[in-house]
MITINU-482252 format. One record per residue (C-alpha): x, y, z; residue number from 0. Coordinates in nm, 3 decimals. Each point is the difference from the previous one (the first is absolute). Last residue first. Layout:
# residues N
figu east=X	north=Y	up=Z	pos=NUM
...
This chain:
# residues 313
figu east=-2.293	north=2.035	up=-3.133	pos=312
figu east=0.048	north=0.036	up=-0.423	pos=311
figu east=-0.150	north=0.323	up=0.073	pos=310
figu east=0.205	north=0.122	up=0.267	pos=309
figu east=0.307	north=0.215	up=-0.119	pos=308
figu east=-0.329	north=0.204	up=-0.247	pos=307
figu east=-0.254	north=0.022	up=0.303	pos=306
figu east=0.325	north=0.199	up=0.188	pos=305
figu east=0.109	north=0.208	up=-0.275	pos=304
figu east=-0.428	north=0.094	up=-0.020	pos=303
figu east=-0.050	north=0.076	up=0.373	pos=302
figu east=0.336	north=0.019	up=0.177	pos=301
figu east=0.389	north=0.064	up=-0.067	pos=300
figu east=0.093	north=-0.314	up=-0.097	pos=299
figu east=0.317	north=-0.153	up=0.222	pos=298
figu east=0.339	north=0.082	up=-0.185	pos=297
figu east=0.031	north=0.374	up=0.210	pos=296
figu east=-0.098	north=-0.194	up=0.336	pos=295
figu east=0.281	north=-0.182	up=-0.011	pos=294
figu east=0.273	north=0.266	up=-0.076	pos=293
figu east=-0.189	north=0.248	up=0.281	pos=292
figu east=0.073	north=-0.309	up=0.260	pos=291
figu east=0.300	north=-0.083	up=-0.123	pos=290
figu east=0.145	north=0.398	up=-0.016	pos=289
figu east=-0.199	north=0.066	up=0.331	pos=288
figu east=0.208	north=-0.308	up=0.175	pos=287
figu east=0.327	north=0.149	up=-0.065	pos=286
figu east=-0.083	north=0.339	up=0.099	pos=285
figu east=-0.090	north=-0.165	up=0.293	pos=284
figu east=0.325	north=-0.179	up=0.074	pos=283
figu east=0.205	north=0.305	up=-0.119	pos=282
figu east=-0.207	north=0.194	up=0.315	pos=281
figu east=0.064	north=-0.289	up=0.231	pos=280
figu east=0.401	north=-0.023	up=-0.054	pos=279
figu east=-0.027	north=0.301	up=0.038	pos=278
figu east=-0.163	north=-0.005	up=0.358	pos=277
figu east=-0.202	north=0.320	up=0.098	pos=276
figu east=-0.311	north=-0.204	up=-0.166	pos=275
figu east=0.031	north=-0.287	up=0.309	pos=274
figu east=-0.055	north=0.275	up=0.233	pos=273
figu east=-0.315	north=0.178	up=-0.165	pos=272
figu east=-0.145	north=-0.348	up=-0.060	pos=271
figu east=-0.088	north=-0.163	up=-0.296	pos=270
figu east=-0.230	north=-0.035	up=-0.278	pos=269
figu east=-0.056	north=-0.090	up=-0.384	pos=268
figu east=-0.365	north=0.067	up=-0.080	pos=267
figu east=-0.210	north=-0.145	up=-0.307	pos=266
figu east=-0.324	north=0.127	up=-0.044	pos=265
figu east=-0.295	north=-0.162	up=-0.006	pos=264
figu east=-0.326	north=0.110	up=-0.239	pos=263
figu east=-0.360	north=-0.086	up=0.134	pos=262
figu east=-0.059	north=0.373	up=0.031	pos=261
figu east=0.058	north=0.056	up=-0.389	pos=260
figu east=-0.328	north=-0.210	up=-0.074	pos=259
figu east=0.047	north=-0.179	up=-0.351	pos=258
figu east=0.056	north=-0.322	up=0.119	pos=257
figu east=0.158	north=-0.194	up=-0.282	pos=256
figu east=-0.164	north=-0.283	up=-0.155	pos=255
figu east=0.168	north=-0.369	up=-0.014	pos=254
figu east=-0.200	north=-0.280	up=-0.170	pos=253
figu east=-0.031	north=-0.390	up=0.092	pos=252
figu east=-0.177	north=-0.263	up=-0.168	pos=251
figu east=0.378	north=-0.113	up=-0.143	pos=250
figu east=0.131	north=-0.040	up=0.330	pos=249
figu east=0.355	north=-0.032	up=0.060	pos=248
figu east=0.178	north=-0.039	up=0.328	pos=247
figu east=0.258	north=0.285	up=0.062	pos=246
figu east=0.366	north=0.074	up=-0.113	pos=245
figu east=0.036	north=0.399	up=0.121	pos=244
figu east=-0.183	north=0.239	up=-0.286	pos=243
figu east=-0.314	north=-0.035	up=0.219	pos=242
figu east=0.185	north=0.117	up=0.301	pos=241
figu east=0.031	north=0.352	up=-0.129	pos=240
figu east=-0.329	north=0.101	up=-0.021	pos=239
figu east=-0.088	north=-0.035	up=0.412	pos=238
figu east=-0.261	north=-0.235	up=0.065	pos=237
figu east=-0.403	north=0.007	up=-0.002	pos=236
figu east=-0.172	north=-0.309	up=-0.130	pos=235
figu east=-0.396	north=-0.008	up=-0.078	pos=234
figu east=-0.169	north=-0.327	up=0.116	pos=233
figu east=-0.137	north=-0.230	up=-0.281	pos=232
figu east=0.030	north=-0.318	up=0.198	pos=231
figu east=0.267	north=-0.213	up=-0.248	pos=230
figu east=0.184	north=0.271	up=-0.164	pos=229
figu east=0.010	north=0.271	up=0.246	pos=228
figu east=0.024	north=-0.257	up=0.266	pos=227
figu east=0.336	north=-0.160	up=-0.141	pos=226
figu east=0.145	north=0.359	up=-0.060	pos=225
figu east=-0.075	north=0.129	up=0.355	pos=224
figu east=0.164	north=-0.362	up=0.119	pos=223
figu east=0.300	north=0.053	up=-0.194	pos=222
figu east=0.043	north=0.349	up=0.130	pos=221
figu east=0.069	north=-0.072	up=0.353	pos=220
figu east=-0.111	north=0.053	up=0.364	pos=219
figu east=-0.405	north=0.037	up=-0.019	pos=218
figu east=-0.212	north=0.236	up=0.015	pos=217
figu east=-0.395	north=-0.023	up=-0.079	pos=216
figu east=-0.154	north=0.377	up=-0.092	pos=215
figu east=-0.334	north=0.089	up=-0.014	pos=214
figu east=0.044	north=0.338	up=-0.004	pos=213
figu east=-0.267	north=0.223	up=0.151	pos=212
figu east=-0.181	north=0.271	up=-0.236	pos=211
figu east=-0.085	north=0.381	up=-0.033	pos=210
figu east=0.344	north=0.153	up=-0.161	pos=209
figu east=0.159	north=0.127	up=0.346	pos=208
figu east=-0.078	north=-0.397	up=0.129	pos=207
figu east=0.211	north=-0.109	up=-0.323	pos=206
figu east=0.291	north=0.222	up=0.094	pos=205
figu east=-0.008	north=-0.075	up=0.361	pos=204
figu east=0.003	north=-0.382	up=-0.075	pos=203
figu east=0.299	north=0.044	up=-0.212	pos=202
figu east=0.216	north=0.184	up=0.212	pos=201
figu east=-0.050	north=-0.262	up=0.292	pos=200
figu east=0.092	north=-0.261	up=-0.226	pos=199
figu east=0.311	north=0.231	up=-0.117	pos=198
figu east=0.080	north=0.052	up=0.364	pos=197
figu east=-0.063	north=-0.367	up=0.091	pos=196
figu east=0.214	north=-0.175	up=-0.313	pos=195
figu east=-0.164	north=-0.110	up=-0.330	pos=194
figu east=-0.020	north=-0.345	up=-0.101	pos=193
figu east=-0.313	north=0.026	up=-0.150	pos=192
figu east=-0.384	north=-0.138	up=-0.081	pos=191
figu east=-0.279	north=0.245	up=-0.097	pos=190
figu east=-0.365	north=-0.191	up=-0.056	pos=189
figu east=-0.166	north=0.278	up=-0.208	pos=188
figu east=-0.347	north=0.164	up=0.159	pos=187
figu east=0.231	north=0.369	up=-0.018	pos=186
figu east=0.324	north=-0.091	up=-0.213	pos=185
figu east=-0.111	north=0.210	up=-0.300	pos=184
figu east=-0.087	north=0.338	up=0.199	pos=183
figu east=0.421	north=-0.042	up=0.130	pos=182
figu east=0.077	north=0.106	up=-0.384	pos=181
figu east=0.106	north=-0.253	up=-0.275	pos=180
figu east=0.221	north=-0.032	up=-0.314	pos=179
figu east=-0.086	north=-0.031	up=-0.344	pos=178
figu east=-0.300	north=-0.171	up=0.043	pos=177
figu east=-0.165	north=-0.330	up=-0.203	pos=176
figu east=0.120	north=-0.227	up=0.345	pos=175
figu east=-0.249	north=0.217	up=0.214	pos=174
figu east=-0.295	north=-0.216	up=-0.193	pos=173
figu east=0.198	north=-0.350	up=0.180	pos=172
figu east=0.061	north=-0.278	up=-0.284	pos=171
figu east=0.389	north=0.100	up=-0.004	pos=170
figu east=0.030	north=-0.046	up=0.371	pos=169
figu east=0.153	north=0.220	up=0.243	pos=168
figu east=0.352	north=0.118	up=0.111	pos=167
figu east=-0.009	north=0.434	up=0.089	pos=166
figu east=0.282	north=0.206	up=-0.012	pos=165
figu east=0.181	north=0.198	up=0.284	pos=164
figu east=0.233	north=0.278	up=-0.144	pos=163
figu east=0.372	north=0.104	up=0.061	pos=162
figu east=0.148	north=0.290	up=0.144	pos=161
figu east=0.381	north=0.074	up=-0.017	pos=160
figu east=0.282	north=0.099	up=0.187	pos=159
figu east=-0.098	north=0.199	up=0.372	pos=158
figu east=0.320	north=0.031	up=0.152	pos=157
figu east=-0.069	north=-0.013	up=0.415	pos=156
figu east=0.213	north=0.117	up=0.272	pos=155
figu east=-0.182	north=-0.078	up=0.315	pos=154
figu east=-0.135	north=0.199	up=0.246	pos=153
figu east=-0.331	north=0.097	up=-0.194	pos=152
figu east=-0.106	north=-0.351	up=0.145	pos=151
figu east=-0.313	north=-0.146	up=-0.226	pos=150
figu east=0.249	north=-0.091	up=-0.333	pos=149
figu east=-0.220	north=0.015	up=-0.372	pos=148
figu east=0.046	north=-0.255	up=-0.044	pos=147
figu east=0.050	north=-0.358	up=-0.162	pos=146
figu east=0.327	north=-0.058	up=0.207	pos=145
figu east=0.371	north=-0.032	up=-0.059	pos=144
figu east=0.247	north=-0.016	up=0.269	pos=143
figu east=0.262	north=0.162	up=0.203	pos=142
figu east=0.233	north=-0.091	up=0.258	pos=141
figu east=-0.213	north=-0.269	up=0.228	pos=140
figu east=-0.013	north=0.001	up=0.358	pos=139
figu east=0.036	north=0.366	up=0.035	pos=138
figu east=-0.330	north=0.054	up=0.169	pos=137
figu east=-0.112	north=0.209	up=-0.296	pos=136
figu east=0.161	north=-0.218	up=-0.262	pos=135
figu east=-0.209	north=-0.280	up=0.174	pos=134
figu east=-0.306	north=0.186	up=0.057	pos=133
figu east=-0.062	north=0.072	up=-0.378	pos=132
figu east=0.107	north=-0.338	up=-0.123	pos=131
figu east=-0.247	north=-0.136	up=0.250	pos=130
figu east=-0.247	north=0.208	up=-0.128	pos=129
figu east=0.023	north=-0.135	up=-0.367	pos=128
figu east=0.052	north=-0.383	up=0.068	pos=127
figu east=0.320	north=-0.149	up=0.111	pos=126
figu east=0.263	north=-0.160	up=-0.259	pos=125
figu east=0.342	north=0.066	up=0.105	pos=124
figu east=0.348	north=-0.005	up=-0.262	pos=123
figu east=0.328	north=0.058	up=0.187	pos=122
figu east=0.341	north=0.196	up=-0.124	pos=121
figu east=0.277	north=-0.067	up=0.113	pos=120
figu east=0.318	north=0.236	up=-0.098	pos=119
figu east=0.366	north=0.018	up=0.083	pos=118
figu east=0.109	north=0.127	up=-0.329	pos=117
figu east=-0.304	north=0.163	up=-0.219	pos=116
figu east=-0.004	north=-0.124	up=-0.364	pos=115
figu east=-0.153	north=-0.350	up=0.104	pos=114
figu east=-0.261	north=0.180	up=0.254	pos=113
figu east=-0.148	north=0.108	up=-0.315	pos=112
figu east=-0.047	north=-0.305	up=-0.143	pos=111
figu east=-0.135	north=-0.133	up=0.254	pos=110
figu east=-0.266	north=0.230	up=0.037	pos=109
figu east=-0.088	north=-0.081	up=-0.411	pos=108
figu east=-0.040	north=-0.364	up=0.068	pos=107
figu east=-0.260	north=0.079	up=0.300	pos=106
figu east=-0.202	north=0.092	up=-0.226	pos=105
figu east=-0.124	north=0.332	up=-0.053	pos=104
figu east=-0.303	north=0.091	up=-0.147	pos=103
figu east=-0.149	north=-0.298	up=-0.041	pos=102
figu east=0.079	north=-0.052	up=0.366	pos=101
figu east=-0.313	north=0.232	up=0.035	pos=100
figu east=-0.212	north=-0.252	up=0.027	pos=99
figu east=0.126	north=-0.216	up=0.313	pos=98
figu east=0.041	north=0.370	up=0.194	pos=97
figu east=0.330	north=0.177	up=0.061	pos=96
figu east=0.307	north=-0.043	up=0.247	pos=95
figu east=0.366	north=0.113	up=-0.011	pos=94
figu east=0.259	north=-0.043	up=0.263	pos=93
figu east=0.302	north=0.152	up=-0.100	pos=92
figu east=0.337	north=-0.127	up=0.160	pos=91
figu east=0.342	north=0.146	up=0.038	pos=90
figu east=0.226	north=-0.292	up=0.103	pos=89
figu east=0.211	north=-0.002	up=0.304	pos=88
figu east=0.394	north=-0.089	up=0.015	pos=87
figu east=0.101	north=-0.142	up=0.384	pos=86
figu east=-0.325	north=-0.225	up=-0.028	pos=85
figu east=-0.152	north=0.001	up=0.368	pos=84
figu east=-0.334	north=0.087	up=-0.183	pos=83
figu east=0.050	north=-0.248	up=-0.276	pos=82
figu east=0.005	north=-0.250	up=0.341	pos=81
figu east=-0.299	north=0.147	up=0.163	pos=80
figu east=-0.212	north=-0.005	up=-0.316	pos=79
figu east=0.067	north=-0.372	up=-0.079	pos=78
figu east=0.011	north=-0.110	up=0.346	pos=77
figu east=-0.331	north=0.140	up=0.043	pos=76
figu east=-0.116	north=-0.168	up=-0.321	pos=75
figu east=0.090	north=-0.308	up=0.093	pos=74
figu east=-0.190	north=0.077	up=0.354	pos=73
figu east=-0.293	north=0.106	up=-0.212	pos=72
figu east=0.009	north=-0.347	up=-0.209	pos=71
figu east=0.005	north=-0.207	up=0.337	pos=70
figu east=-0.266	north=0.195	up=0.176	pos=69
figu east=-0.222	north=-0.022	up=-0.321	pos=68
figu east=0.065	north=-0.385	up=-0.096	pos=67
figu east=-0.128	north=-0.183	up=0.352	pos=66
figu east=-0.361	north=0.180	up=0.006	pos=65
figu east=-0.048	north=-0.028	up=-0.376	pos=64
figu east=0.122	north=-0.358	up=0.003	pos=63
figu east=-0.271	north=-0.047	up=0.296	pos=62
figu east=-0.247	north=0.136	up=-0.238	pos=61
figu east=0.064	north=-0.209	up=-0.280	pos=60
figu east=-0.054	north=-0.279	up=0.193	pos=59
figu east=-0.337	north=0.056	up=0.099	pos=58
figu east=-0.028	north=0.141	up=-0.358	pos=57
figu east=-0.032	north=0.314	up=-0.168	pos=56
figu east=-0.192	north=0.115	up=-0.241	pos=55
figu east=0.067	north=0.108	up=-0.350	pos=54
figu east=-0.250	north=0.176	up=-0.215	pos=53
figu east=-0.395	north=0.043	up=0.000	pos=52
figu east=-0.052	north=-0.253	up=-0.221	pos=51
figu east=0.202	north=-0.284	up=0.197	pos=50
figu east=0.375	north=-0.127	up=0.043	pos=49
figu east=0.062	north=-0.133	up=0.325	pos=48
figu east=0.364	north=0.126	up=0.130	pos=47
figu east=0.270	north=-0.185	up=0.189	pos=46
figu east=-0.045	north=-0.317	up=-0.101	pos=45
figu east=0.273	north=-0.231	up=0.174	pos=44
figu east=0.290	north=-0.240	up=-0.074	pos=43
figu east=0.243	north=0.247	up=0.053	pos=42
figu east=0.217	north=-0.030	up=-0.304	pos=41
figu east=-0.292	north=-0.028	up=-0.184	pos=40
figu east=-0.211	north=0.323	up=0.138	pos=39
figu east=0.336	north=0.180	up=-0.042	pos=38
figu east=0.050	north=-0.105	up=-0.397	pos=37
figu east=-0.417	north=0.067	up=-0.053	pos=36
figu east=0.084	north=0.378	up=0.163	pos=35
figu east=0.292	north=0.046	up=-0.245	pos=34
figu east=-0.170	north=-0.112	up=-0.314	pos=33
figu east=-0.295	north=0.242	up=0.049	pos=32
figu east=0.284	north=0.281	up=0.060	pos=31
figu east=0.147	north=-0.100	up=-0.276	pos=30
figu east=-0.340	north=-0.049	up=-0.230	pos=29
figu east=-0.090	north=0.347	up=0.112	pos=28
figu east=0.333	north=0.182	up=-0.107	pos=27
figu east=0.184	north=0.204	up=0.311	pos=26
figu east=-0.006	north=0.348	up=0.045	pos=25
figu east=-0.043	north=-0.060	up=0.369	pos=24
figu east=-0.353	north=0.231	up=0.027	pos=23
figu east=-0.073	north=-0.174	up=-0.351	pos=22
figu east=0.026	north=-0.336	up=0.113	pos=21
figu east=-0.178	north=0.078	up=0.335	pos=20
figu east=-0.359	north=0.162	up=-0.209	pos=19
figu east=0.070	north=-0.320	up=-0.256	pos=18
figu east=0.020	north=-0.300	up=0.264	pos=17
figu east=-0.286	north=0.132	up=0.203	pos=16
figu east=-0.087	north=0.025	up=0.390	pos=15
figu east=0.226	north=0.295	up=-0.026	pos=14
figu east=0.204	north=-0.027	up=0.370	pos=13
figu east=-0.001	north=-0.382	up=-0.001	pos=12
figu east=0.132	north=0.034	up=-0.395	pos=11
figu east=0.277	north=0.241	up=0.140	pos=10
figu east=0.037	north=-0.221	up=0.301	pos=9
figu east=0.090	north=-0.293	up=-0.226	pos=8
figu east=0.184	north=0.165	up=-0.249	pos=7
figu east=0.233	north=0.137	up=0.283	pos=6
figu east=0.025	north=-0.363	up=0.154	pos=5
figu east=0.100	north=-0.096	up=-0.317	pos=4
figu east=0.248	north=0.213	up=-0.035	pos=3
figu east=0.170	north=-0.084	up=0.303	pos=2
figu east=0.048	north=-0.366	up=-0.102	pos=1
figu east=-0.122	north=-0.321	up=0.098	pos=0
């Protein structure tokens, strides 16, 4: 038994799903499947009962749980406290964004900047939105990239780009023969998304100001918004730039924009005040808004660019 698998394992424990951990770790699917079934062999036990609603845990699995975390954080004490004690230390940049928004910049492209700087690490944190926020205001992360706009106006945000929501619905619904959409067409539609609590919360206060409730069913990933669209006629909502990402494909299936400027994001690079007076910090950033601003100038730039890049969706 190895410490990595006791990571995986936690990770998983920690997700309840094989895909939300594998992408947390940056770690393929099928490896990370692989690696729990090689730990469940070598032990002899089932550590995690597969069922519709995701992974659960065991009897056993649950007393691995209990013995694994002490052991991996001491490991990891000894880790930190030992680089600590190192006589030469290492600059390091702790940088965090949202699942989605590593389109924007992968963890690839950090690297690669750390490369040209001597005495550099660099580490790559998913969190959601307003965990991002607090982090770089608490100081436990160094900066990060959110779908904005930033709440604390102590922070030193660069606002980059905004991007549109667009709507995922059937090809035999009537709102299927439009151009794009306004927030009257979702009232009496079955909504489903993936979007996080302030956007949610944005939403619903949008469609209340225009004289409806949402009916809105969320759920934690995009493949299950696109399998309901097709097979139970509910109305997707997502972010435009994830449908030019790999994704299922569903030949019933259309994608509208949503013409309503309020539902736009934008993108917001932050950090602290203190971590900004650091050069090293201020090339960093500049770094990051020459990705980020590179990225989004290849995506479509909304209503008819965008229906053009997604026809053949």
């Amino acid at each position: 038994m190895e410490l990595r698998q006791l990571r995986y394992f936690l990770e998983v424990c920690q997700y309840g799903s094989i895909l939300q951990a594998s992408r947390h770790i940056f770690l393929s699917q099928q490896a990370l499947s692989r690696a729990i079934a090689s730990l469940e062999q070598e032990l002899g036990l089932t550590l995690f009962l597969r069922t519709p609603q995701g992974l659960v845990l065991t009897e056993a699995g649950k007393r691995m749980q209990e013995l694994a975390k002490p052991v991996v954080d001491s490991m990891d004490t000894l880790i930190e406290e030992l680089s600590q004690s190192s006589a030469v230390q290492k600059s390091s940049i702790r940088f965090g964004t949202t699942p989605a928004l590593q389109f924007f910049i992968p963890p690839d492209s950090l690297l690669k900047f750390g490369d040209q700087v001597p005495n550099l690490h660099i580490d790559f944190f998913e969190y959601p939105f307003d965990q991002c926020e607090s982090m770089v205001k608490s100081g436990e992360l160094t900066a990060a990239l959110i779908n904005g706009p930033a709440v604390d106006p102590g922070l030193v945000v660069f606002d980059l780009a905004y991007r549109q929501r667009v709507a995922i619905l059937s090809k035999e619904s009537p709102l299927a023969q439009k151009l794009s959409l306004t927030l009257q067409d979702l009232a009496g539609q079955k909504l489903i998304s993936n979007i996080n609590n302030r956007c949610y919360d944005n939403l619903c206060a949008l469609c209340l100001s225009s004289g409806f409730t949402p009916n809105i069913h969320r759920v934690s990933d995009n493949s299950t918004v696109y399998e309901l669209c097709s097979t139970q006629g509910y109305v997707g909502i997502t972010i435009d730039f994830i449908l030019l990402m790999p994704l299922p494909h569903y030949s019933n299936l259309v994608i509208l924009p949503i013409a309503d400027s309020e539902l736009s994001y934008p993108l917001s690079l932050i950090t602290s005040p203190s971590q900004y007076k650091r050069k090293i910090i201020q090339r960093f950033m500049e770094y990051c808004c020459t990705i980020i601003s590179e990225k989004n100038t290849f995506l479509p730039q909304y209503i008819q660019d965008f229906i053009a890049a997604t026809r053949d969706y």
